[in-house]
N, C-alpha and C positions, 0 to 999 in steps of 0.2 A: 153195651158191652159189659159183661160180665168182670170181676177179678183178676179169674184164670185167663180171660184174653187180654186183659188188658197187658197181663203177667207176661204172655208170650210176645206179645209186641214189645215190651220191652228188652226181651230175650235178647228177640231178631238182630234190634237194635245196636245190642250191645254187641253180637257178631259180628254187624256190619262197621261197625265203627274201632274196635278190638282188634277185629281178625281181618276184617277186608271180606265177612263171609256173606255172602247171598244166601240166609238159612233157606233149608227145603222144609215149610211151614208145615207140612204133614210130618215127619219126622219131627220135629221139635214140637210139636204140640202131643206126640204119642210119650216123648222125653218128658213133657212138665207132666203129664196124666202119670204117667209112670213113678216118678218123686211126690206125690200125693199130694198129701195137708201139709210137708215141710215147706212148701214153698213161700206158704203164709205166715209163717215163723220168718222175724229176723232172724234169729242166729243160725237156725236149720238151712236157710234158704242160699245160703253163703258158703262158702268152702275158704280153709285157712292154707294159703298153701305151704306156710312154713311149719303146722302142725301135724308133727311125723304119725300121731295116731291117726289122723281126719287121712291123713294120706293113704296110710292101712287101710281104714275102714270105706276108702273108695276103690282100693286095690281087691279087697276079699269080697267086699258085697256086692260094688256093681261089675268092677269088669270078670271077676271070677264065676261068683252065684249069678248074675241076671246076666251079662251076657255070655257066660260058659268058657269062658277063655283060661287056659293054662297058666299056674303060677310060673313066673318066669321074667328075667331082666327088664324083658322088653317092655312089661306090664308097665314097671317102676318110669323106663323111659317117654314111656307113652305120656305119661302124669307129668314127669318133667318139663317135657316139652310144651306141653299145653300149660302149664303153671309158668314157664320162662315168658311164654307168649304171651300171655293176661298180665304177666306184670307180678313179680314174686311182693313189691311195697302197692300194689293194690288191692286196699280191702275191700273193694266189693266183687268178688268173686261168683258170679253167680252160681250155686250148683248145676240146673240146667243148663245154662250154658256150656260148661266144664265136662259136664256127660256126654250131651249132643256132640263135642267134640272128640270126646272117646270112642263115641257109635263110628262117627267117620274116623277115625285116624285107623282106630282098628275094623274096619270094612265092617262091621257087623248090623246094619242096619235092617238085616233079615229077621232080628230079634223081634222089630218092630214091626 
């Protein structure tokens, strides 16, 4: 097993245990391809969720630019809600995971 799987079984994991989520492994494996080399970075591979730029910069670049979605409230509460549910005092926020939850929350899985 390579890194990147190793990577995404971890992902799963952390959904199922988190979220209560049964990841759809095809979807979350096209998620970690899609987030690159960050994933191999510790500081990259993590999302802050009390840091209002890191919030920006998930609001403009993934759900705006890669998945096409309208700026708008809903964006901001879409993040919220997945940041309440991971745990605003836990730091290991995965990125992927955090994305793959925005693919589903905002139906956009057609991206992928």
């Amino acid at each position: 097993m390579n890194k990147r799987d190793e990577l995404i079984v971890k992902y799963a994991a952390d959904l199922k245990e988190k979220f209560d989520v049964i990841a759809d492994m095809d979807l979350l494996t096209k998620v970690t391809i899609g987030c690159g080399p960050s994933i191999y970075n510790a500081d990259s591979s993590t999302v802050s969720g009390s840091n209002d730029s890191e919030i920006q910069t998930i609001k403009s670049n993934f759900l705006i630019k890669k998945l096409g979605l309208k700026d708008s409230p809903d964006l901001d509460k879409g993040i919220d809600t997945i940041m309440e549910t991971y745990g605003k005092s836990n730091r290991n926020k995965y990125r992927v995971v955090v994305y793959y939850l925005l693919v589903k929350h905002f139906k956009k899985e057609s991206v992928y």
